[in-house]
C-alpha positions in Angstrom: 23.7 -12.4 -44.1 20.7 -9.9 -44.6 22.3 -6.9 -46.4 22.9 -3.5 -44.6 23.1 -0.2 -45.3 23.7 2.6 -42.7 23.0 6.6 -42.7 25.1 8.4 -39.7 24.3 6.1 -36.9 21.1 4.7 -38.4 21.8 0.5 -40.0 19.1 -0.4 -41.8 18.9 -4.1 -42.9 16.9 -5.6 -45.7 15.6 -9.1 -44.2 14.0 -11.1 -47.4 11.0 -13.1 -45.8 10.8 -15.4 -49.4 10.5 -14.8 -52.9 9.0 -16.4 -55.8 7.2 -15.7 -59.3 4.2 -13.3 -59.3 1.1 -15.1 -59.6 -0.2 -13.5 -62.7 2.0 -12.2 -66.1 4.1 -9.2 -65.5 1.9 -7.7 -68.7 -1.6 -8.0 -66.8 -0.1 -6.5 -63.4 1.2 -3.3 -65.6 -1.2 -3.5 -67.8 -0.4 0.5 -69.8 3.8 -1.0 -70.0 5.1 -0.9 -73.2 8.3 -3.3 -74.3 10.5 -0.4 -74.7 9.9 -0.3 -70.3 10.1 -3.7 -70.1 13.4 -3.7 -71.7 14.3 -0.8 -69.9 13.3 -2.1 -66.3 15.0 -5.6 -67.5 17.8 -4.0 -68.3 18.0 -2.0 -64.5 16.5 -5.0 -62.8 17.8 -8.1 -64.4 16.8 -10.3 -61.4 13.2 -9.1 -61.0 12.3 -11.2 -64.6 12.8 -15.3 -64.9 13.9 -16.8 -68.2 10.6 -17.2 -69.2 9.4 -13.5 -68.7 7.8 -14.1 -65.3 8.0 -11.2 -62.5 10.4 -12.7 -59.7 9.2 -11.2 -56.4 11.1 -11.1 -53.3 9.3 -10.0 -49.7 11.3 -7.8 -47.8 10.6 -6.5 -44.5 13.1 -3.6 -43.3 15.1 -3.3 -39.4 15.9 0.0 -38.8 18.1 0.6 -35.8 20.3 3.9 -34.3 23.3 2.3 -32.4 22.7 -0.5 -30.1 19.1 0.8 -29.5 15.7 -0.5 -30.0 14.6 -1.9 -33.2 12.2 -0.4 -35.9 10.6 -2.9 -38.6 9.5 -1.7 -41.4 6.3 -4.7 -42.5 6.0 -8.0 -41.6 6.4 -10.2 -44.7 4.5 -12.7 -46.0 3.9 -14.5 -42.7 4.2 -18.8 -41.4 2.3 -21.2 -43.6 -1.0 -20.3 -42.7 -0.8 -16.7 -42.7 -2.8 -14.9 -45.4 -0.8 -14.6 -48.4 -0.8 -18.6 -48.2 -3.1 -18.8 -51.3 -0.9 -16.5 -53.5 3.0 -15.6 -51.7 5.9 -18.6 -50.9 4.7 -19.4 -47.5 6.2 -19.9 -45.1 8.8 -16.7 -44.7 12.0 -16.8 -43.2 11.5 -13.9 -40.9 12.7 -15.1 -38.0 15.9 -16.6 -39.3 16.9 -13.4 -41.2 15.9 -11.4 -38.0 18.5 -13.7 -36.5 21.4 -13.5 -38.7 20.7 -9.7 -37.9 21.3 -10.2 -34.1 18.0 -9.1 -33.7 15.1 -10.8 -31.2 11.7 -10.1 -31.7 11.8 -8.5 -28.1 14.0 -6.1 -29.3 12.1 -4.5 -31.8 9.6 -1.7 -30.2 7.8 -0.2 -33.1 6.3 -2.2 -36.2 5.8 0.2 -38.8 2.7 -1.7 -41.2 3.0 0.1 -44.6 -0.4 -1.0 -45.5 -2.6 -4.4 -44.6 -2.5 -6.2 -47.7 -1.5 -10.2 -47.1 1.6 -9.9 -47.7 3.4 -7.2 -45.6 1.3 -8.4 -42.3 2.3 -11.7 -41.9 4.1 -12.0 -39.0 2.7 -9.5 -36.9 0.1 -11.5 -35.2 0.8 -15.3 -35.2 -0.4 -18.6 -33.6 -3.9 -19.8 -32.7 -5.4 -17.8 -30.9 -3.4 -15.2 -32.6 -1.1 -13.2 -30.8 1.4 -10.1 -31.6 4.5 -11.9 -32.7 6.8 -8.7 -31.8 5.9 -8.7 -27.8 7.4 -5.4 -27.0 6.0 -3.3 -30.1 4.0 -1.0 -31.2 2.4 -1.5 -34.3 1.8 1.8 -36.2 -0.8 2.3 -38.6 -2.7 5.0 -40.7 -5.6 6.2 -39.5 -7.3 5.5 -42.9 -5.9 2.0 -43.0 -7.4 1.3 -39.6 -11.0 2.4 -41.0 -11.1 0.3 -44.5 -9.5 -2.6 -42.8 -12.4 -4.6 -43.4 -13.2 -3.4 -46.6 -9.3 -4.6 -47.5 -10.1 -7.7 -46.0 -13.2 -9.2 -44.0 -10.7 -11.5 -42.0 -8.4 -8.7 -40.9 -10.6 -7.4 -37.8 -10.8 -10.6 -35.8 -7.4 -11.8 -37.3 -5.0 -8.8 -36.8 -7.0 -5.6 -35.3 -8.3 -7.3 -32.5 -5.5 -9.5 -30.9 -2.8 -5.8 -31.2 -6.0 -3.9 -29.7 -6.6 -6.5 -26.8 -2.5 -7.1 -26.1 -2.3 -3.2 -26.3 0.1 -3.0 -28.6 -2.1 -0.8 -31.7 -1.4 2.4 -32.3 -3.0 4.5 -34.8 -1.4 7.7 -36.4 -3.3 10.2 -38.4 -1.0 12.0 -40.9 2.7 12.7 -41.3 4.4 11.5 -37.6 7.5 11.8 -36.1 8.8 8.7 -34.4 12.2 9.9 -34.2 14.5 13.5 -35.1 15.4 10.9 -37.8 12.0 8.6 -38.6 9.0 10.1 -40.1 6.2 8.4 -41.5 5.1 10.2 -44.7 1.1 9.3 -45.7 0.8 7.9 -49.5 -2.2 7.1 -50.4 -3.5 5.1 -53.1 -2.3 1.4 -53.8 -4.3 1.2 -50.0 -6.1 4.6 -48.3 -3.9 4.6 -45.6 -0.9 3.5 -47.1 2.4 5.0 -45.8 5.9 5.2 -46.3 8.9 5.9 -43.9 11.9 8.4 -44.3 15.0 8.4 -42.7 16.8 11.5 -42.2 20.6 11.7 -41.4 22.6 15.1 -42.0 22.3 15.3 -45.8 21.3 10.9 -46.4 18.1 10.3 -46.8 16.4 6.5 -47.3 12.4 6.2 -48.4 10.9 3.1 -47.4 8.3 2.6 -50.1 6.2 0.1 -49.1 4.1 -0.4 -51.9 4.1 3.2 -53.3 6.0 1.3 -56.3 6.3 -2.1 -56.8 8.5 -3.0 -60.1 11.2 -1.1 -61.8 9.3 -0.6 -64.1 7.4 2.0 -62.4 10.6 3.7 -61.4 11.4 3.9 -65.3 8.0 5.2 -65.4 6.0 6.7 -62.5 3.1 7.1 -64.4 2.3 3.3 -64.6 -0.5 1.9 -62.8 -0.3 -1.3 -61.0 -3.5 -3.3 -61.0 -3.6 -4.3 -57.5 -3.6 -0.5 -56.1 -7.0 0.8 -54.8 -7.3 3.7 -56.6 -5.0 4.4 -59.1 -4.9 8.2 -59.8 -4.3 8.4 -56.0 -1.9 5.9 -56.0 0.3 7.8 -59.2 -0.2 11.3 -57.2 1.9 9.7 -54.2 4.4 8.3 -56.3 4.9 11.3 -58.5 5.0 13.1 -55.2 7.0 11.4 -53.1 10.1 10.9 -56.4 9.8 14.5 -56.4 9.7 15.9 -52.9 12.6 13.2 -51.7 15.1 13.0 -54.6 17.6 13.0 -54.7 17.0 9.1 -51.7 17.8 6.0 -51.7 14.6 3.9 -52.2 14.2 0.7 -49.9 11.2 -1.0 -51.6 9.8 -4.3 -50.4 
């Protein structure tokens, strides 16, 4: 069963699409880490590194849901086996099952929140040939910013994701810090994409930041200061993270 985890009447559930070693060494993705934070994130994080010092990476994608209501989903994982992260994630996911051992349809989900649009935290949102929103009932919320270097991020991602959410109706793009709910906010971060964003949930004195990738490894909570070498622009990308630690702590972090 997909683990829970629930503030007031808010359950969020962490559904693990797949997981599998990093394609490159740990050392080359964090390239400024020392082995005093290796041992340190090793130490916090013992599953996140395989015997032979590879980074173990699982996909998550997070449901968040008040009561019986409609369902929020935070990313969309690493997609079938011929979405975009084919060439690099463990294709295909297992979305769709862990969404089911949740209780959870795709109909009843009516907002996809998409942290960012790099290959893997898309990957379910628009499947099939011709492609076609895999959440019917949703809304799929993005950063304004995201929306405008989507083909910069990608050439593929106007005709393969923009276009089939625009023509079903189902885009929706935010500019800034949003309220979807008293209890939901969307909370720009910058850097590891422009329009990258994060969610927080909000109940009495609980709060829960859904990271996206605003940090990626535990290493980077040990140290916030690391760069990662996949983000965009990596000053920006430390400024969020710095940021958002500070602003929201003490919070649970959900990371993907």
């Amino acid at each position: 069963m997909p683990l829970n985890r629930t503030l007031g009447s808010i359950t969020v559930t962490a559904l693990t699409d797949g997981e599998g070693a990093f394609f490159q060494p740990r050392a080359e993705a964090f390239p400024q880490a020392t082995a005093a934070h290796w041992a340190e994130a090793d130490r916090r994080d013992p599953g996140s590194v395989t015997a032979d010092g590879q980074w173990w990476l699982p996909f998550r994608s997070f449901a968040i849901r008040a009561g019986d209501g409609p369902v929020t989903l935070v990313d969309a994982g690493i997609g079938p086996a011929d979405a975009p992260a084919a060439s690099w994630a463990p294709v295909p996911g297992r979305l769709p099952a862990e969404l089911a051992a949740a209780g959870i349809d795709p109909a009843d989900v009516d907002t996809v929140v998409l942290t960012h649009l790099h290959s893997d935290h898309i990957g379910w949102a628009v499947t099939g040939t011709p492609g076609q929103p895999y959440f019917p009932n949703a809304s799929y919320l993005l950063q304004r910013a995201e929306f405008d270097a989507a083909e910069t991020l990608n050439p593929g991602l106007p005709a393969g994701l923009i276009a089939p959410l625009r023509a079903a109706g189902q885009l929706r793009v935010v500019d800034g810090e949003t309220a979807l709910t008293p209890a939901v906010r969307l909370l720009p971060t910058p850097g590891h994409t422009p329009g990258h964003q994060s969610v927080l949930l909000t109940s009495a004195d609980e709060r829960m930041l859904l990271t996206g990738d605003l940090l990626v490894h535990m290493v980077q909570l040990v140290d916030p200061d690391l760069a990662y070498a996949h983000e965009e622009d990596p000053e920006l990308a430390r400024t969020s993270r710095l940021s958002a630690l500070r602003t929201h702590s003490p919070t649970v972090l959900a990371t993907p």
